[in-house]
N, C-alpha and C positions, 0 to 999 in steps of 0.2 A: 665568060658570063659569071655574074659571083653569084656565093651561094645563096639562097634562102636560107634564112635562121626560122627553123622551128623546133616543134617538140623534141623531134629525135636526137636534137644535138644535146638536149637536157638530162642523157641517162649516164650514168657515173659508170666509169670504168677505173679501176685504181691504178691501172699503169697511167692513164692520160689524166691523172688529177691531185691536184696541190692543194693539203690543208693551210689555212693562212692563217694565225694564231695574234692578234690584233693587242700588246701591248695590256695583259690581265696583268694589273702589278700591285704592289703591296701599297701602294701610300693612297691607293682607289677605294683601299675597302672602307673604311671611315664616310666616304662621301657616297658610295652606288647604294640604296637600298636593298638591289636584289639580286648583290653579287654574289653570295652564298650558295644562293642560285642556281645562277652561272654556273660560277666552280663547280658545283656536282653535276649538273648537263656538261660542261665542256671536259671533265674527267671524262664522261662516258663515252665520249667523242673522239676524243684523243687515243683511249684504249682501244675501240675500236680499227678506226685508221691505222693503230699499230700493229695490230692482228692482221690487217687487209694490206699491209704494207702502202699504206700512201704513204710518200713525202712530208712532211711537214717544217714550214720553215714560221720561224716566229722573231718577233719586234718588241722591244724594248722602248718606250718615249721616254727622252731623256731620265735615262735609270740613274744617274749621279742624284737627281731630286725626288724624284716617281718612284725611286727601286727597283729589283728585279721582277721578274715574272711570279706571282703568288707561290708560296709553296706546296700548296697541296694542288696543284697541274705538273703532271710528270711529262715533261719538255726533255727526257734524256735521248730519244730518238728523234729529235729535228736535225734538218740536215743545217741548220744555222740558226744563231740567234743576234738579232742584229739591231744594237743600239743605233737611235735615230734622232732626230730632232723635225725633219719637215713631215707634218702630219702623213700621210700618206706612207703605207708599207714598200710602196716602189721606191725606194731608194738605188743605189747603183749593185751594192754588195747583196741586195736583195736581187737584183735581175740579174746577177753574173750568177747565183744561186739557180734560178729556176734554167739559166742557159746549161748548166754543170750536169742539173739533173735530167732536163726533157731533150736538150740540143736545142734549143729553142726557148716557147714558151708552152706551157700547160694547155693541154686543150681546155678543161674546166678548172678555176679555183673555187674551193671550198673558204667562206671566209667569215669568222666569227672574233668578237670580242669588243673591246672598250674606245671611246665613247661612240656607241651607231652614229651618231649624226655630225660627227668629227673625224676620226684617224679609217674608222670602219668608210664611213663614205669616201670619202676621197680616197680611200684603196678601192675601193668600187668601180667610181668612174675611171680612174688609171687605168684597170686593166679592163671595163667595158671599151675604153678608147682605143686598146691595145688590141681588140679584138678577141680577146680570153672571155669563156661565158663564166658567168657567176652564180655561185650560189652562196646567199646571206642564210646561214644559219640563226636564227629570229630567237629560237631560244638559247643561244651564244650569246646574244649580244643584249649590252644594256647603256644606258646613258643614267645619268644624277637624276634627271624627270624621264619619267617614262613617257611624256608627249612629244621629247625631243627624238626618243627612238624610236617611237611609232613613225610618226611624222616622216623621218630619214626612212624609213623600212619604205613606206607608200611609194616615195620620191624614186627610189631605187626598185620597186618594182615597176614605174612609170618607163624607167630609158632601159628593161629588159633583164633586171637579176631574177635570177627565180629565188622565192621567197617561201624558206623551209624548214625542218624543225631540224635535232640532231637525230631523231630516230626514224624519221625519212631518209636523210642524209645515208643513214647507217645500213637502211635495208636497202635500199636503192645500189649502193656499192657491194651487197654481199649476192644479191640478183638471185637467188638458186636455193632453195631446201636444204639441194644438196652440195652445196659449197661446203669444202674441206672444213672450212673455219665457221660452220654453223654453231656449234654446239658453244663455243665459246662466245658468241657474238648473243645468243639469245640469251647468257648468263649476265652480260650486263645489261642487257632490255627488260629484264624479267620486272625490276624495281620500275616504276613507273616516271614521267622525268618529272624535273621541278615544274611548279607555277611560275612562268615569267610575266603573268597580267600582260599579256598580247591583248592591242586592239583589233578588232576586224577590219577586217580591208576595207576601206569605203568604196562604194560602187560606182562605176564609171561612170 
């Protein structure tokens, strides 16, 4: 009998979860309005995750024209960083990665950055296809128009991502007061996160 997917599958545990760091690159900032953003929520994200020791593997779109990974996001603890050309972070060097680190695949990926309604999507449905649950970090992620990000956010909470912020993301994997790594984990929460002009969900 297979399983029913509900709630309970939606709670983070850092052993069974993959940050996905979606191609933030330098030839983007010119064109995203509220990448600036971004980069200060997805610093806070990423320090995090590296305190809690999650995984994190990130993607490059074609970095020969796009460039590398923005500079101020500290990507020195990914377990890969993997130039790509077909939209989508599933690539082959990306799934020989998540087989290296889980034996497998991740029970949940965490997955944030550029453009939602492009490389972000279609990593989406990849691994909803694959059977990995998702979660779209919303204020991670940004497109050139914000109607193109909402719009993809709606879509992809439609076929089952759950749809959340980085400091959800971030309490939700620390679970406990009294987790080892509280003290550290409320030093970067203390600042409040950026404005990403999120629209509301529309109602079913």
């Amino acid at each position: 009998m297979s399983k029913v997917r509900g709630p309970a599958l939606y709670r983070l545990v850092p052993s069974k979860t993959l940050f996905m760091l979606c191609d933030v690159q330098e030839k983007f900032k010119p064109a995203i309005p509220l990448l600036s953003s971004l980069i200060e929520n997805t610093t806070k994200l990423l320090a995090a995750g590296k305190i809690l020791q999650v995984p994190l593997l990130v993607t490059e779109q074609y970095p020969e024209r796009l460039g590398k990974t923005v500079c101020e996001l500290d990507i020195g603890h990914a377990c890969a960083n993997v130039s790509k050309t077909m939209f989508s972070m599933l690539v082959e060097p990306v799934r020989k990665s998540m087989t290296d680190i889980f034996g497998g695949k991740p029970k949940t990926a965490v997955l944030f950055g550029l453009e939602t309604h492009v490389c972000v999507e279609q990593t989406a449905f990849d691994l909803v296809n694959d059977g990995v649950d998702v979660w779209l970090v919303a204020d991670c992620c940004a497109s050139r128009l914000n109607q193109d990000r909402d719009l993809a956010l709606e879509r992809l909470r439609h076929i089952g991502c759950n749809i959340a912020t980085s400091e959800s993301v971030i309490f939700n994997l620390l679970g406990d007061k009294d987790n080892k790594s509280f003290k550290e984990i409320a030093s970067l929460v203390k600042k409040i996160s950026a404005d990403m002009q999120l629209a509301r969900a529309s109602k079913s």
